[in-house]
C-alpha positions as CSV (number, residue, x, y, z in Angstrom):
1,X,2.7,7.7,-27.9
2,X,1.4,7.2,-24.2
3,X,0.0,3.5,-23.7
4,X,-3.1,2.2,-22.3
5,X,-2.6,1.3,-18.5
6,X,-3.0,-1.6,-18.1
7,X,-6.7,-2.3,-16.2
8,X,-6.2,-4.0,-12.6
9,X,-9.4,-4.7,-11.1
10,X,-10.7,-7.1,-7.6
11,X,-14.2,-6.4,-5.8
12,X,-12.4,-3.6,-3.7
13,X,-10.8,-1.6,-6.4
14,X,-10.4,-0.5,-9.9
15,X,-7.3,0.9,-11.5
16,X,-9.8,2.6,-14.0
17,X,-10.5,5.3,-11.3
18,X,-7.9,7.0,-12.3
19,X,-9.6,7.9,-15.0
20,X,-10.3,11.7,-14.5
21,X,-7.5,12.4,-12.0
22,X,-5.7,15.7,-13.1
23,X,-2.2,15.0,-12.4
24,X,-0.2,18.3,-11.1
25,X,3.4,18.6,-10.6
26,X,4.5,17.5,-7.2
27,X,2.3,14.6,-7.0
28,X,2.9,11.8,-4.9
29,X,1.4,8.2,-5.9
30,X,2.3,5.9,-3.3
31,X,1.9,2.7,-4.9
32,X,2.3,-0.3,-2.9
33,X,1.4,-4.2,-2.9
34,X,-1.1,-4.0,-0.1
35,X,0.0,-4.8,3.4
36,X,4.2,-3.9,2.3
37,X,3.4,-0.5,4.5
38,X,1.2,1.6,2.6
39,X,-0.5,3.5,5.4
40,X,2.9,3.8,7.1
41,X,4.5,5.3,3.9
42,X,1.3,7.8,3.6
43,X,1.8,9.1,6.7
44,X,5.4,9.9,5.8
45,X,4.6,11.5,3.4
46,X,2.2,13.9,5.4
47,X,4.6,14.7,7.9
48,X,7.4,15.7,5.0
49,X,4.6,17.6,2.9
50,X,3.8,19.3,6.0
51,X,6.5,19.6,7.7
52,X,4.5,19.2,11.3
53,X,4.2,16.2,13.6
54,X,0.1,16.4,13.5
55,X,-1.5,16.0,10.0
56,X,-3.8,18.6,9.4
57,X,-6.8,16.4,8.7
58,X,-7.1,12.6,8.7
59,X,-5.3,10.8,6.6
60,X,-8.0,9.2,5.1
61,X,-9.2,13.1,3.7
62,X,-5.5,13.9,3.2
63,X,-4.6,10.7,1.1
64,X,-7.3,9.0,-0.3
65,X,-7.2,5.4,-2.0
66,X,-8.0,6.4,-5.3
67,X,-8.1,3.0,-7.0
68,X,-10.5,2.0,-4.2
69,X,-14.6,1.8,-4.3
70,X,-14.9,3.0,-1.0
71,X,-15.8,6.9,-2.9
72,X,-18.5,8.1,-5.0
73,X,-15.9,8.6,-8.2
74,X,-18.0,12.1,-9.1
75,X,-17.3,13.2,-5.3
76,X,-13.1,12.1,-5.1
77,X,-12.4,13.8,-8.4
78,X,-14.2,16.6,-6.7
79,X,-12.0,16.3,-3.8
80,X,-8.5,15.8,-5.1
81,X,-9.4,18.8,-7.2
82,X,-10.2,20.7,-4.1
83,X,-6.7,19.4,-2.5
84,X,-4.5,22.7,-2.2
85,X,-1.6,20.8,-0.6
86,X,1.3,18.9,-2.7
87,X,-1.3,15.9,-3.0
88,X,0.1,12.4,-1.9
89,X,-2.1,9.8,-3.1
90,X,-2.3,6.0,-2.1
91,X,-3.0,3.4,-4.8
92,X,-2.4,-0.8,-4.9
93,X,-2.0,-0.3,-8.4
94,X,1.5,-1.4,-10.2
95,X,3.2,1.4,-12.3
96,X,1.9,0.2,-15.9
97,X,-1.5,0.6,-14.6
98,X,-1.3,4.1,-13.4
99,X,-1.1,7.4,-15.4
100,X,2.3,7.8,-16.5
101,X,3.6,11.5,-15.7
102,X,7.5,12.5,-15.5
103,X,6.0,15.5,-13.3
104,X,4.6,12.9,-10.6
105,X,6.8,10.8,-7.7
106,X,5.7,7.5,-7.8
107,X,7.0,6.0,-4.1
108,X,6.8,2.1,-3.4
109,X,7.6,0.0,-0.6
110,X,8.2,-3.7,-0.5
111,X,8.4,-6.3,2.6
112,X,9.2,-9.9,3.0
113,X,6.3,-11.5,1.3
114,X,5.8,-13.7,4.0
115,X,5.4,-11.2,6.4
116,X,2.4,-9.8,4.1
117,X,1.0,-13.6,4.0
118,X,0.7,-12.9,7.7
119,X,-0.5,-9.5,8.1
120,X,-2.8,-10.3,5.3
121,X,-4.6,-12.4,7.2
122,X,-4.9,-10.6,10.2
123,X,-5.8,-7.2,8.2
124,X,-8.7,-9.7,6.9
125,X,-10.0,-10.7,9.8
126,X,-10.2,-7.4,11.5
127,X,-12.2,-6.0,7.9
128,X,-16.1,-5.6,8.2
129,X,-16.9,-7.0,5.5
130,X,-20.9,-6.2,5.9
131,X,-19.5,-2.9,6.2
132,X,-17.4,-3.2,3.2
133,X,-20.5,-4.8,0.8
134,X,-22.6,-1.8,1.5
135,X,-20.1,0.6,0.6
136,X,-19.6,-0.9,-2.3
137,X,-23.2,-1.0,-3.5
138,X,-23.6,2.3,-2.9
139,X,-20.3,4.3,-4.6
140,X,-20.8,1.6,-7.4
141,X,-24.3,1.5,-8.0
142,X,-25.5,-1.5,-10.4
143,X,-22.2,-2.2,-11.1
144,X,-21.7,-3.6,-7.9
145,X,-24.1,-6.4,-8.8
146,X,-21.0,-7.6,-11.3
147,X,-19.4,-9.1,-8.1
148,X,-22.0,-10.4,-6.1
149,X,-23.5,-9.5,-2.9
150,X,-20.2,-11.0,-0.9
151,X,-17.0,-12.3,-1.4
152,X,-15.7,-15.8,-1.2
153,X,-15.8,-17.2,2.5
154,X,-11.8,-17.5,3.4
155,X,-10.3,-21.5,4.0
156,X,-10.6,-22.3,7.6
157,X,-7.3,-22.5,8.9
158,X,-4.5,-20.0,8.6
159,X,-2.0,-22.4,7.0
160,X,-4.5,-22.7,3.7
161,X,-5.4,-19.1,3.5
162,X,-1.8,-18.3,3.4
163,X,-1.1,-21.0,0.9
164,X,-4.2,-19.9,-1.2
165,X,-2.1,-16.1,-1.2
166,X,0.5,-17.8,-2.6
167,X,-0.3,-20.0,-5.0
168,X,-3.0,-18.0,-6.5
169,X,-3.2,-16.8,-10.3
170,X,-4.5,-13.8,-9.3
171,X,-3.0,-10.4,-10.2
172,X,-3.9,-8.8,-7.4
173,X,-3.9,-9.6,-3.9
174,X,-1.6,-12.7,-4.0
175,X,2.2,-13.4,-4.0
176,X,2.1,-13.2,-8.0
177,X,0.4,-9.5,-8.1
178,X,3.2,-8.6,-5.2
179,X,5.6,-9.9,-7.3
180,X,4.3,-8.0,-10.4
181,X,4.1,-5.1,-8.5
182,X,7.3,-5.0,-7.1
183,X,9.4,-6.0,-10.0
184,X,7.9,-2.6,-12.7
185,X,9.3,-0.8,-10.0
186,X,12.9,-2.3,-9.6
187,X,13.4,-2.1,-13.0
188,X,12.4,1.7,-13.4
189,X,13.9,2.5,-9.9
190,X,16.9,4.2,-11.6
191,X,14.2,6.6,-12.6
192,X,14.4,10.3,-11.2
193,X,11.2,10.4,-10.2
194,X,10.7,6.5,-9.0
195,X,11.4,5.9,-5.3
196,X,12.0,2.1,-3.7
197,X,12.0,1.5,-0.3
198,X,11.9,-1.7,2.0
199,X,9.9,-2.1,5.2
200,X,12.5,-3.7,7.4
201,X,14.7,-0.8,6.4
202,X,11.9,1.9,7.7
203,X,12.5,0.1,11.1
204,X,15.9,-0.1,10.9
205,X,16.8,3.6,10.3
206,X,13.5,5.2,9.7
207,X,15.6,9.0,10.2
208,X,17.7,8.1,7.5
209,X,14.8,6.6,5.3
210,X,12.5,9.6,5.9
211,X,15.9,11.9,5.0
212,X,16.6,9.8,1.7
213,X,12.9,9.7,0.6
214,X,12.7,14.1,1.3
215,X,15.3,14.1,-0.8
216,X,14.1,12.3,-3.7
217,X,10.7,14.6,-3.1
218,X,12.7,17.6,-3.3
219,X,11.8,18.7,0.2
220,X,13.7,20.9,2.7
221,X,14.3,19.5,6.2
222,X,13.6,21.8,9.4
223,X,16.5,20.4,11.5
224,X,14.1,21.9,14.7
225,X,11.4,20.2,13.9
226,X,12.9,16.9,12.3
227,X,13.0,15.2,16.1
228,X,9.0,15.5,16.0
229,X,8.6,14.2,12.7
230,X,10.3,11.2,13.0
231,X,8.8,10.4,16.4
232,X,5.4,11.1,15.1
233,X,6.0,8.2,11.9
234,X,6.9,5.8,14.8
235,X,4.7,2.6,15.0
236,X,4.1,3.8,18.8
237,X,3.0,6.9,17.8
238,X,1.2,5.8,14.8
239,X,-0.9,3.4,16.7
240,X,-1.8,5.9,19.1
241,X,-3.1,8.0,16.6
242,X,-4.8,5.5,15.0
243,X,-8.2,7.4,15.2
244,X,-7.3,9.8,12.5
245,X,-4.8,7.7,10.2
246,X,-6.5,4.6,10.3
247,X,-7.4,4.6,6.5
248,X,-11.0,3.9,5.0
249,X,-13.2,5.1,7.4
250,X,-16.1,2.9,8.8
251,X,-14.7,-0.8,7.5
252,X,-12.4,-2.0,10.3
253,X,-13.7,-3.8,13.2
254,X,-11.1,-2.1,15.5
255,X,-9.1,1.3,14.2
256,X,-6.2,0.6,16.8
257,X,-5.4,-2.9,15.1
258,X,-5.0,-2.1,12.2
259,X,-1.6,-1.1,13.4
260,X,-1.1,-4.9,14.8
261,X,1.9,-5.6,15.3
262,X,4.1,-3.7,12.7
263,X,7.2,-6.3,13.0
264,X,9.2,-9.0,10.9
265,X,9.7,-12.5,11.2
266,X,6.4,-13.6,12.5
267,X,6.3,-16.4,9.2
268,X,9.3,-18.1,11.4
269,X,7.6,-20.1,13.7
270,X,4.7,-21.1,11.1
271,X,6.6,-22.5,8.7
272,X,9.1,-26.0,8.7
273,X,11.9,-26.3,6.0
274,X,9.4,-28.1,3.7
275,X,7.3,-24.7,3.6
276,X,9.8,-22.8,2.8
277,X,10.7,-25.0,0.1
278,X,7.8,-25.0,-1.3
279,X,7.5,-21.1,-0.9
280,X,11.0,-20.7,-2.5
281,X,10.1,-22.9,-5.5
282,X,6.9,-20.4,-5.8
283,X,8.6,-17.0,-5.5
284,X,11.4,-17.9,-8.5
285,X,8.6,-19.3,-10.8
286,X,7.6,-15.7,-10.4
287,X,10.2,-13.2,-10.0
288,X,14.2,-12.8,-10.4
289,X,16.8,-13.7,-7.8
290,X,17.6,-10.3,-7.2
291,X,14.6,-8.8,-6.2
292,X,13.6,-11.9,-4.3
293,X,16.7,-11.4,-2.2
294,X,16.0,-7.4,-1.6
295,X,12.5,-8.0,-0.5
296,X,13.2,-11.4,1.5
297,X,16.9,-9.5,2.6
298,X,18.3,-13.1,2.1
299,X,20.0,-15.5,-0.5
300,X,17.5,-16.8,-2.8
């Protein structure tokens, strides 16, 4: 018997439209905690899909955000159906929340959660948010009403917002939903067809990542061409492209910084050891000391 996803839902997105997605074999669900390298791990995708250095289309028409409001539902079924490629799909939802298909890859990545707490922020800040309520009034029609005209105005200072992240009950965009997220995944990541990577290990040895993850996807490497692929998923490149894989059209204040900064470590110099007590004491209320070691890639 196949259970009910579970139903994850903020004022940006809704696991729910899912609903009338006709899953194909070969599908690719990139699901990631937002701001662990989502966009990043799209684009990877492309170039393995396609096998070439330039994506076809934009990203944004290549790999939509399904779970997002930013679509008239009617016209992204439509679309996805249209897709003749092997479809790779982005979604911020966690695994029990998603359609559950042995036929489908489901590819996460985590990061050091205090790098997200960072690049949260910024990704915030650079977010048209006028921009963002009128989209969202009109894909979700009266609906939209259900969340209010706005969302909440942000604390004033970095240091709160950050602590807001991580304290937050929130099942979504906090350090709990990250947490969540993360954790279905390591505990299916034995599974064929679930795939677990780590940001800092993208930068580390992003030709062996991208070799690893064909792999898993089942797709043959052109050793001519390889050179160019992997050049064309650096953040260099990426940034420079950032006019066509800059996702979500028309809600970002500038396209190019959305690819900001794309490093580790920033959290260092924010943060004295009381902090990161504090933040320690957090992260094992909520998660295991294994994974909290993987993602933070220290003792916990």
């Amino acid at each position: 018997m196949t259970e009910t996803p579970v139903r994850y839902r903020n004022p940006l997105m809704d696991s729910a439209r899912w609903n009338g997605v006709e899953l194909r074999d070969g599908d690719i669900i990139v699901t990631t905690p937002a701001k662990c390298g989502t966009t990043w791990t799209q684009i990877i995708c492309g170039l393995l899909v396609f096998g070439q250095p330039e994506l076809p289309k934009p990203l944004d028409e290549l790999s939509p955000w399904v779970d997002a409001y930013f679509r008239d539902h009617d016209d992204l079924i439509a679309a996805l159906a249209a897709q003749e490629h092997r479809r790779f799909m982005k979604s911020h939802t966690p695994l029990d929340g998603l359609p559950s298909d042995g036929r489908v890859a489901y590819v996460a990545t985590g990061r050091d959660p205090r790098d997200v707490g960072v690049s949260m922020d910024h990704h915030m800040a650079n977010m048209d948010m006028e921009a963002v309520m009128k989209i969202r009034v009109a894909t979700m029609g009266p609906e939209a009403a259900a969340f209010g005209d706005s969302l909440p105005a942000p604390a004033p200072t970095f240091y709160e917002r950050f602590w807001n992240w991580v304290d937050s009950d929130d099942i979504s965009i906090s350090l709990k939903g990250l947490l969540n997220h993360i954790g279905q995944v390591w505990e299916r990541r034995e599974e064929d067809n679930i795939v677990l990577m780590h940001y800092d290990e993208l930068k580390a040895d992003l030709d062996g990542q991208m070799r690893s993850l064909a792999d898993a996807l089942g797709i043959a490497i052109d050793e001519e061409v390889w050179p160019e692929l992997v050049k064309a998923a650096t953040f260099d490149a990426v940034r420079g492209n950032a006019e066509t894989l800059t996702p979500e059209n028309g809600i970002w204040k500038d396209k190019a910084d959305f690819f900001h900064k794309g490093s580790s470590g920033q959290w260092k110099t924010l943060f004295d050891e009381d902090d990161l007590e504090r933040y320690r004491a957090r992260v094992n209320e909520l998660t295991t000391p294994e994974i909290a070691e993987w993602l933070h890639r220290e003792p916990f």
